[in-house]
C-alpha positions in Angstrom: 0.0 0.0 0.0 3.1 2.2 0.6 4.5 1.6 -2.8 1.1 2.6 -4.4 1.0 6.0 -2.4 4.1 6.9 -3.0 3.4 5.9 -7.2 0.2 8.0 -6.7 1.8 11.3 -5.9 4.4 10.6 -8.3 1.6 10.9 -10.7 0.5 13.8 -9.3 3.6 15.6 -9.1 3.9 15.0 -12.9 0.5 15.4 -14.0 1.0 19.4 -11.9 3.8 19.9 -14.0 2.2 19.0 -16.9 -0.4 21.0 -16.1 1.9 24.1 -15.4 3.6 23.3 -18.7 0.4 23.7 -20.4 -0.6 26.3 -19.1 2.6 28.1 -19.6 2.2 27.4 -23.8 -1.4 28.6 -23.3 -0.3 31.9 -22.5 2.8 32.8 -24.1 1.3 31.7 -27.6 -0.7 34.4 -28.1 2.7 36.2 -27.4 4.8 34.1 -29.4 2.3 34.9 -32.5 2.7 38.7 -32.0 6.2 38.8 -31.4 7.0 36.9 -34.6 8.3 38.9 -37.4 6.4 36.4 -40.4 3.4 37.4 -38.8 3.4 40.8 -39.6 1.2 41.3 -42.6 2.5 44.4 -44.0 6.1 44.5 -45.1 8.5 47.1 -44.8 8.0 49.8 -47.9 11.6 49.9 -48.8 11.0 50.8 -52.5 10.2 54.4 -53.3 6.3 55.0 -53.7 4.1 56.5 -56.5 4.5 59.9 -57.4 1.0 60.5 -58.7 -2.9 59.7 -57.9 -5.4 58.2 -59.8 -8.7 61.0 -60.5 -11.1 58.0 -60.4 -11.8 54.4 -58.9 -10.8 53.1 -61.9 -7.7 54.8 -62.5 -6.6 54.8 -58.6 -3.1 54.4 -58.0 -1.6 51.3 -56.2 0.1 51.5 -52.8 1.3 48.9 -51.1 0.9 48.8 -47.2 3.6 51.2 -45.8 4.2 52.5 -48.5 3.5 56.3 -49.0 2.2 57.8 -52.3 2.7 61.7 -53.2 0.9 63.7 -55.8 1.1 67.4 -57.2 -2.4 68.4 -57.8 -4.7 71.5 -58.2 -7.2 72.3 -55.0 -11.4 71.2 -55.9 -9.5 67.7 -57.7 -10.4 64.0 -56.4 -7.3 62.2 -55.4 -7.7 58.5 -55.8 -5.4 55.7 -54.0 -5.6 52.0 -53.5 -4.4 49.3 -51.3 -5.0 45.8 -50.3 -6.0 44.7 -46.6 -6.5 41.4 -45.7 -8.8 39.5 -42.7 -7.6 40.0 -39.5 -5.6 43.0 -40.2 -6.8 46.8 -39.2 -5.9 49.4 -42.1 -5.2 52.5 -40.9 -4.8 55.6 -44.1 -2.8 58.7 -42.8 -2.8 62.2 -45.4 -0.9 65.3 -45.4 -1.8 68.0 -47.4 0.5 70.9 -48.4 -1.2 73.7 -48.9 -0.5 76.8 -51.1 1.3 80.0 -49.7 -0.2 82.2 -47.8 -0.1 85.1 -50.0 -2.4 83.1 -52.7 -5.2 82.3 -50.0 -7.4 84.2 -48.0 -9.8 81.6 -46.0 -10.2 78.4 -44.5 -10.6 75.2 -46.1 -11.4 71.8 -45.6 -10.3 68.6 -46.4 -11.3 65.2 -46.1 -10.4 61.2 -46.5 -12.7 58.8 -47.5 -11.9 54.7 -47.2 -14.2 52.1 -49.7 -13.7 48.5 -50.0 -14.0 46.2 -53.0 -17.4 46.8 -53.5 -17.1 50.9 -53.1 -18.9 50.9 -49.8 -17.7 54.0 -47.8 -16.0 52.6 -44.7 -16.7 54.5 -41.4 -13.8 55.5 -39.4 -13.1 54.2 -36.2 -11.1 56.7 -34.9 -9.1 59.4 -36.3 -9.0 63.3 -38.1 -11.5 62.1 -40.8 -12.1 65.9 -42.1 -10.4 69.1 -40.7 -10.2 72.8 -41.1 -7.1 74.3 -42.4 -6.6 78.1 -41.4 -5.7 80.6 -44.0 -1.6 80.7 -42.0 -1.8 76.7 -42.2 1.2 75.2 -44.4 -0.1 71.7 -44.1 -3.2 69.3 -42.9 -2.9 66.2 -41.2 -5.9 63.2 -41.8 -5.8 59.9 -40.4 -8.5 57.5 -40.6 -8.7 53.9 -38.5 -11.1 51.6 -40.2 -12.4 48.8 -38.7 -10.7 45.3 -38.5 -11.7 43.3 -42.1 -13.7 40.2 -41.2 -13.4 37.2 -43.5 -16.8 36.7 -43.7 -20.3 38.7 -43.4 -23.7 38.8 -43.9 -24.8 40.3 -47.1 -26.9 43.5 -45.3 -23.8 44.3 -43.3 -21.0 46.7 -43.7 -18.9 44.9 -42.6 -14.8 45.1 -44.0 -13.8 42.8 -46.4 -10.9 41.4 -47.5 -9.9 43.4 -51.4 -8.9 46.4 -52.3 -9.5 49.8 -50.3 -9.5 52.9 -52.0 -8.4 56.5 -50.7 -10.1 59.5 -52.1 -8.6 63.0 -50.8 -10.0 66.2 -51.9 -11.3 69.7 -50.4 -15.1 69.3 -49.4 -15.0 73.3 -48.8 -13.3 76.2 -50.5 -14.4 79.3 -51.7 -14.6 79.1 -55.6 -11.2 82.2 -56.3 -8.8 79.3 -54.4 -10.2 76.5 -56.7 -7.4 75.3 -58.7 -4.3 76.4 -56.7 -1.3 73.8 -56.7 -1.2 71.8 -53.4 0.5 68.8 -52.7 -0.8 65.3 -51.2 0.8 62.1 -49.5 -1.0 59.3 -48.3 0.5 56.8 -46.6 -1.5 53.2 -45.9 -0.6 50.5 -43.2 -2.5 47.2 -42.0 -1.8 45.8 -38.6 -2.8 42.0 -37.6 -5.3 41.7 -34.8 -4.8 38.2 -34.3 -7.3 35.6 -33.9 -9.5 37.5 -31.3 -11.0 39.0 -34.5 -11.1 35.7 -36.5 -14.9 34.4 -37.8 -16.0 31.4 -39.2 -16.6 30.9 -42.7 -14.9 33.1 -45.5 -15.5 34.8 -49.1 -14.5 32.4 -52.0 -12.5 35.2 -53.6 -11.4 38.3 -51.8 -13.2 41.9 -53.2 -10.4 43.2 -56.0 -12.2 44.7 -59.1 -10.6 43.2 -62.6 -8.7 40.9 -61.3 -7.9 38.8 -64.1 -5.9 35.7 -65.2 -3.3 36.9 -67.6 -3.1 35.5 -70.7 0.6 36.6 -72.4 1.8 33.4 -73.7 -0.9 31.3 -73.8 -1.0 29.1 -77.1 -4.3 27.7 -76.8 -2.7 24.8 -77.2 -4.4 22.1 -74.8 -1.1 21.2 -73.6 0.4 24.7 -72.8 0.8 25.7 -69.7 -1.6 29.2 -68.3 0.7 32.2 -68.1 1.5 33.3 -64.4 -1.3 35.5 -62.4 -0.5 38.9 -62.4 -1.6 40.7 -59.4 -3.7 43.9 -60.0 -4.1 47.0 -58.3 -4.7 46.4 -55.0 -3.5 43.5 -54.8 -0.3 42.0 -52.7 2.1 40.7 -55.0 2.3 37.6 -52.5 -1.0 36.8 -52.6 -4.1 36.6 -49.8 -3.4 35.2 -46.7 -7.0 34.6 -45.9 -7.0 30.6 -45.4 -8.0 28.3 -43.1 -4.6 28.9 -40.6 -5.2 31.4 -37.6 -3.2 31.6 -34.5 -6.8 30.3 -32.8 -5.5 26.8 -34.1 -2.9 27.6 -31.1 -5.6 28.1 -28.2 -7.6 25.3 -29.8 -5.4 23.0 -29.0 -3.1 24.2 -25.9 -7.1 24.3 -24.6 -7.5 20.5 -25.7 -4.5 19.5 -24.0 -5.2 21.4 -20.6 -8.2 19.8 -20.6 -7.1 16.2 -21.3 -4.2 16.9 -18.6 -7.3 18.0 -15.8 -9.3 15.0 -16.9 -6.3 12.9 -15.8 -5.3 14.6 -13.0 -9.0 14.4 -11.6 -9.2 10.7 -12.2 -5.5 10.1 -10.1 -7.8 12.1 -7.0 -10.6 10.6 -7.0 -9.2 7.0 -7.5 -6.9 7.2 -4.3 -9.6 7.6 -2.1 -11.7 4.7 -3.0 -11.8 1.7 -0.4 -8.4 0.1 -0.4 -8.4 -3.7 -2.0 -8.6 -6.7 0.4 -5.3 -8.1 1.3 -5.9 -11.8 0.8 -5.7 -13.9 3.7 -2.8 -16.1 5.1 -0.3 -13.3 3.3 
């Protein structure tokens, strides 16, 4: 009976320090996740970004996340930019407008930022300098807007973010008419943080929201043994591709929660079983 005591808090000892174990992974992999440079989803903009806007949806200018875009442009225009943003990730657009001097302008103005996904829905901010008042002294105005986190699913009557493209529009919403048309200059910078699996859903879209994406066809012989020419990515589009997929750190928690809960079963049954009635000790032994 002494040997069978001592075996049970054996088990016990290592079933604790299992259980501390587990607990340990549960918590840091969250951490681990964050901390992890490949799960950043936007890269560093090394490259130099576009020196021009797009004046419509259609001829918006691609950015790629960090990357900032300038653009020399007449007061009263539309200013047009595009990026991609992914589920999970929160986009955040940031503008900077340099205004004319203050010789050629007598009065306020203002200027705003607008965010639309795929599908040109207008986006609400959640927080930021979505429109602001430049005074007649001001050499520059500062927007920001802080969209919501995209989902990878929705329901068709929500608003919800979507993975696709987002597109910037930046222009003056109020200007007296004699300052229409004086040169100003614009740069627009867009980022995308991951929010990790806290924001993850079930279910996704079949194909993200990116207007004319298109296979292209360069190359192709029609031949039925040719091989398709390579995808080419279009504006507003990452050149790597989507991420969206069925991986999300929640995998992690899923199963560091299975195991802690396999360990506790266990660890329950040692308890209870050592304080049942002890066997019968045959006699004549």
């Amino acid at each position: 009976m002494r040997t069978t005591t001592r075996h049970t808090h054996g088990v016990r000892r290592a079933l604790t320090g299992a259980l501390l174990a587990g607990l340990t992974l549960l918590t840091s992999a969250g951490a681990a996740v964050a901390d992890d440079p490949s799960a950043s989803a936007s890269p560093a903009g090394d490259e130099a970004g576009p020196t021009e806007a797009g004046t419509t949806f259609r001829t918006a200018t691609a950015l790629k996340p960090d990357q900032t875009g300038t653009a020399q442009a007449s007061a009263g225009d539309y200013l047009y930019w595009v990026f991609p943003a992914d589920a999970g990730q929160r986009p955040t657009v940031e503008a900077t407008v340099k205004l004319p001097e203050n010789a050629a302008r007598s009065s306020t103005s203002t200027w705003q930022i607008d965010v639309y996904d795929g599908l040109r829905r207008r986006q609400a901010c959640m927080y930021g300098h979505q429109t602001r008042k430049a005074a007649a002294d001001a050499a520059t105005v500062e927007l920001s807007c802080v969209l919501r986190p995209v989902r990878a699913w929705s329901e068709p009557w929500a608003n919800d973010p979507l993975p696709g493209s987002y597109y910037v529009r930046l222009t003056v919403v109020d200007l007296p008419a004699d300052e229409l048309g004086l040169p100003v200059g614009a740069e627009v910078k867009a980022t995308v943080k991951a929010q990790g699996g806290a924001r993850d859903v079930d279910g996704a879209l079949s194909e993200p929201l990116v207007p004319g994406v298109s296979v292209a066809s360069a190359g192709d012989t029609g031949d039925a043994g040719a091989s398709a020419a390579p995808r080419v990515p279009s504006a507003g589009e990452p050149e790597d591709g989507w991420a969206s997929g069925w991986w999300t750190d929640r995998w992690l928690w899923t199963v560091a929660g299975g195991v802690l809960a396999a360990l506790a079963a266990v660890f329950g049954y040692s308890l209870t079983r050592g304080r049942g009635r002890p066997a019968r000790v045959p006699q004549g032994v």
